[in-house]
LOPA-527941 format. One record per atom (N, C-alpha, C): x, y, z. Coordinates in steps of 0.2 Angstrom, whole numbers, padded with zeros to 4 digits, always signed. Layout:
BEGIN
XYZ;...
***
This chain:
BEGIN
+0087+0037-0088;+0083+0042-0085;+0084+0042-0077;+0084+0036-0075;+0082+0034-0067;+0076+0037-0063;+0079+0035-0056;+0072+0035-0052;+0069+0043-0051;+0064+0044-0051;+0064+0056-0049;+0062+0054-0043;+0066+0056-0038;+0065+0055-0029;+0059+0060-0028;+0059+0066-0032;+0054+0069-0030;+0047+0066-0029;+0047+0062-0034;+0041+0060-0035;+0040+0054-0031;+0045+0050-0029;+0046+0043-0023;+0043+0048-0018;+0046+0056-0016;+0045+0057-0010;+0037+0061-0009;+0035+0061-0015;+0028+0065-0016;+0025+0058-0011;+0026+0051-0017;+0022+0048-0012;+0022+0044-0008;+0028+0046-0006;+0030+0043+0003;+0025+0048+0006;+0026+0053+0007;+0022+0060+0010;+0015+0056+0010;+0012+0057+0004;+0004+0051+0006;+0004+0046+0007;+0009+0041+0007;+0009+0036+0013;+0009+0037+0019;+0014+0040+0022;+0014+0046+0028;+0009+0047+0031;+0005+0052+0027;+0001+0056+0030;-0007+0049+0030;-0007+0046+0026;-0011+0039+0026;-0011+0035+0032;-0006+0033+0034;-0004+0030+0039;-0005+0035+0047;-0002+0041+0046;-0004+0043+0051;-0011+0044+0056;-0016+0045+0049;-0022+0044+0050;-0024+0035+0053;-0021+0032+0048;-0026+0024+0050;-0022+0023+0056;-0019+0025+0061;-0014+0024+0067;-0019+0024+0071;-0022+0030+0069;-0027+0035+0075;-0035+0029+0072;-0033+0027+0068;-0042+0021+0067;-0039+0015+0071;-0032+0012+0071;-0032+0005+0072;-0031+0005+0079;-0030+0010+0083;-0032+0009+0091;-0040+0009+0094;-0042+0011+0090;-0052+0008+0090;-0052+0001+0091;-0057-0001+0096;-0058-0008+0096;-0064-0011+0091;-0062-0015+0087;-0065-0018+0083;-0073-0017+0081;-0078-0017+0088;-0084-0017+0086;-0084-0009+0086;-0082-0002+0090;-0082+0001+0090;-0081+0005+0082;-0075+0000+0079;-0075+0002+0072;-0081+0000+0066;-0083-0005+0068;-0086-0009+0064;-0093-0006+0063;-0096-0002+0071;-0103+0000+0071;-0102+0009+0067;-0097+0012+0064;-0095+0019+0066;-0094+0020+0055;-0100+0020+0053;-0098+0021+0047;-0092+0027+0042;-0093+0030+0049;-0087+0037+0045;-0078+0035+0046;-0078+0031+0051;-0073+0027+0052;-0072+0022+0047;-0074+0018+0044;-0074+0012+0039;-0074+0017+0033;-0077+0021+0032;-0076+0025+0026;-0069+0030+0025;-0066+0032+0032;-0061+0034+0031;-0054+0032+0031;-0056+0025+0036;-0049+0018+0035;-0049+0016+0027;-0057+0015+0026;-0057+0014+0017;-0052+0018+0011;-0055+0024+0013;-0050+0028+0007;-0044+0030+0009;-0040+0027+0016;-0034+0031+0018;-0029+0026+0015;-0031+0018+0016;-0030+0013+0014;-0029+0014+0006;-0033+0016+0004;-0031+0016-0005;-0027+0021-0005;-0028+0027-0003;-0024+0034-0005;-0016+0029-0004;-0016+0025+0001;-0008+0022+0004;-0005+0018-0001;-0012+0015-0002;-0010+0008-0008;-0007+0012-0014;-0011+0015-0017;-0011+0017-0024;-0004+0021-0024;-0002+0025-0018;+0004+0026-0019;+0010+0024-0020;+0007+0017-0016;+0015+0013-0015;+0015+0009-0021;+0008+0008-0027;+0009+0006-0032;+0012+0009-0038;+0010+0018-0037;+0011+0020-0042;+0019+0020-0041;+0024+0021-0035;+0028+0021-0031;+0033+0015-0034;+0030+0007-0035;+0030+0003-0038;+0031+0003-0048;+0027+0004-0050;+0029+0005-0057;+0032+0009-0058;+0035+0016-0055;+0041+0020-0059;+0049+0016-0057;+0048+0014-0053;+0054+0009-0050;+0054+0003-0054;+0051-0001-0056;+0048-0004-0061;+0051-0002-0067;+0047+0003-0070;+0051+0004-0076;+0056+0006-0077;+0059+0011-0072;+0068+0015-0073;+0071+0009-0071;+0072+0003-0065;+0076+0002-0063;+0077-0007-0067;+0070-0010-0068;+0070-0016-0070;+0067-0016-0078;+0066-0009-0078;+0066-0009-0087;+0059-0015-0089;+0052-0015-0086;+0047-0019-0086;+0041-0016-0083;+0036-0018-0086;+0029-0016-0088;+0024-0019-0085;+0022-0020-0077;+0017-0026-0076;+0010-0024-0079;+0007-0030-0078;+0002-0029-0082;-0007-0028-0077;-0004-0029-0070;-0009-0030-0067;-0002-0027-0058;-0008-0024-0055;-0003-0017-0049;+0002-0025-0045;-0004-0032-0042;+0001-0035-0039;+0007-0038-0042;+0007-0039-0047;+0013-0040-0055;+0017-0037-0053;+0017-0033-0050;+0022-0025-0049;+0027-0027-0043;+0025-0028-0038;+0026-0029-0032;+0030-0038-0034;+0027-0041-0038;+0030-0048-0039;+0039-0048-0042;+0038-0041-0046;+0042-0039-0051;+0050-0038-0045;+0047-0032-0040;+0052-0029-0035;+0055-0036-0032;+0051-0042-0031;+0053-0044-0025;+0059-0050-0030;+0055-0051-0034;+0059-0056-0041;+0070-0053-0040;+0068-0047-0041;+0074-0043-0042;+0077-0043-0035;+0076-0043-0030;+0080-0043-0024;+0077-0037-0022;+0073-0030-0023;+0073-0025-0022;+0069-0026-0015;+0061-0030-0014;+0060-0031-0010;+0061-0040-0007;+0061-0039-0002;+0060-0046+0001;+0054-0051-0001;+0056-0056-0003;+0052-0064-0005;+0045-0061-0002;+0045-0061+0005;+0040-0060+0010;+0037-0055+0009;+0040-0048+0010;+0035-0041+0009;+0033-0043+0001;+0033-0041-0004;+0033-0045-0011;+0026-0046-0012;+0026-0057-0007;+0019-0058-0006;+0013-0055-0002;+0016-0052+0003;+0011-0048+0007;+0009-0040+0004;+0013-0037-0001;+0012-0033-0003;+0007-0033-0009;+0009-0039-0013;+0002-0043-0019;-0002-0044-0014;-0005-0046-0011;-0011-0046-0006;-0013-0040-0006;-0010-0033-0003;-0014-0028+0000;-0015-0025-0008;-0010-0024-0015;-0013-0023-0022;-0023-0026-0022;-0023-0032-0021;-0027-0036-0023;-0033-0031-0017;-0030-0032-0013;-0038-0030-0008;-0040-0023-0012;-0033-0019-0013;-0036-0012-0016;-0040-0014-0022;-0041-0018-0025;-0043-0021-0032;-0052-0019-0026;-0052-0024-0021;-0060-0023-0021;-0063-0019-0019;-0058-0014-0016;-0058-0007-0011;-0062-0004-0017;-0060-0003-0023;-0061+0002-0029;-0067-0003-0032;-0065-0008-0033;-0072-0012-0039;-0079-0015-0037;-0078-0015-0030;-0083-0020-0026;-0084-0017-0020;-0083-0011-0021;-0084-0003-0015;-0089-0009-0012;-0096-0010-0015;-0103-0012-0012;-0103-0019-0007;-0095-0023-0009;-0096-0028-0004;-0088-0029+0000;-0086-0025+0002;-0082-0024+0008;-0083-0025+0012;-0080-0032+0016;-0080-0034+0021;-0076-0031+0027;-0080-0026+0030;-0074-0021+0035;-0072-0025+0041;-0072-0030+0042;-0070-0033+0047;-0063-0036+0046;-0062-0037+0037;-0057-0037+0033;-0051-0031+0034;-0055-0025+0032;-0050-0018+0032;-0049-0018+0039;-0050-0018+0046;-0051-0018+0051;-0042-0023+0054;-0045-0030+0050;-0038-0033+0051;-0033-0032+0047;-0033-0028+0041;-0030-0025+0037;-0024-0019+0041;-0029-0017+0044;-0026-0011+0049;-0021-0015+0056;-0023-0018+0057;-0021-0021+0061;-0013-0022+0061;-0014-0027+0055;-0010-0031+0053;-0005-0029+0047;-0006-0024+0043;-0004-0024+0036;+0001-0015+0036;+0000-0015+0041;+0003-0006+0040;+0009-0004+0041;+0012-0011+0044;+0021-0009+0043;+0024-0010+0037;+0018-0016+0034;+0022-0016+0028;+0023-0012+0022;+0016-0006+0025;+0020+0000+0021;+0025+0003+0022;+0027+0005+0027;+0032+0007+0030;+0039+0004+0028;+0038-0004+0028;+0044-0010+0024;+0044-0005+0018;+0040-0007+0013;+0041-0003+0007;+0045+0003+0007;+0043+0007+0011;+0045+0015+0011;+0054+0014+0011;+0057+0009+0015;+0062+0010+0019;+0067+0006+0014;+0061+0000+0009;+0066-0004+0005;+0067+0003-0003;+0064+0006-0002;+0065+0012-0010;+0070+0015-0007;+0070+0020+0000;+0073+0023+0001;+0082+0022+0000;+0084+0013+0000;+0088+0010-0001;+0091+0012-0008;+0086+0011-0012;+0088+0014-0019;+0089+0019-0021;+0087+0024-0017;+0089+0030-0018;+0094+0034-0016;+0097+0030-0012;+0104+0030-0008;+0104+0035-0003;
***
């Protein structure tokens, strides 16, 4: 069958557009974000909206390209990096931000935003990384 680009580029488009927005959060300064609950709610689910693409992003590459099934989202991302598709590095930093999505969604109630904050900080090119290592597969 192979990869359906349209579908890789549906969600780039929501990374994209995810990212654009937490760009405009991560130039806020920390307590400025931390006191501002509509901000931490909107880094919250722009963050997931990113993640969940680049995972769902992750299992269809996953299965057309390496023909396997992970069984949990950071699996997924362990899968890509195993294969050469992504780097050793992005790979494990990529399992990390899977996992924080795990608390984003499971443990809404004990979100440490000081957490998502360095998340933003820190974690947002490596979506970008990802974007750049699919679009390699795409030729």
């Amino acid at each position: 069958m192979g990869l359906n680009a349209a579908l890789i580029q549906a969600r780039f488009d929501d990374i994209r557009e995810s990212l654009e927005r937490l760009e405009s959060i991560r130039q806020r300064p920390r307590k400025e974000f931390l006191a501002d609950q509509d901000l931490r709610d909107l880094a919250s689910y722009r963050l997931l909206v990113a993640i969940e693409a680049a995972i769902q992003i992750c299992y269809h590459v996953s299965a057309q390209v390496l023909h396997k099934a992970p069984t949990e989202y950071a699996e997924c991302f362990a899968f890509l990096g195993e294969a050469g598709i992504l780097s050793q590095a992005l790979s494990e930093r990529l399992q990390r931000m899977a996992r924080f999505r795990n608390v984003l969604v499971h443990r809404y109630w004990d979100v440490d935003y000081s957490r998502v904050y360095d998340v933003l900080q820190r974690d947002l090119d490596d979506l970008r990384e990802f974007m750049r290592a699919i679009s390699e597969l795409l030729g």
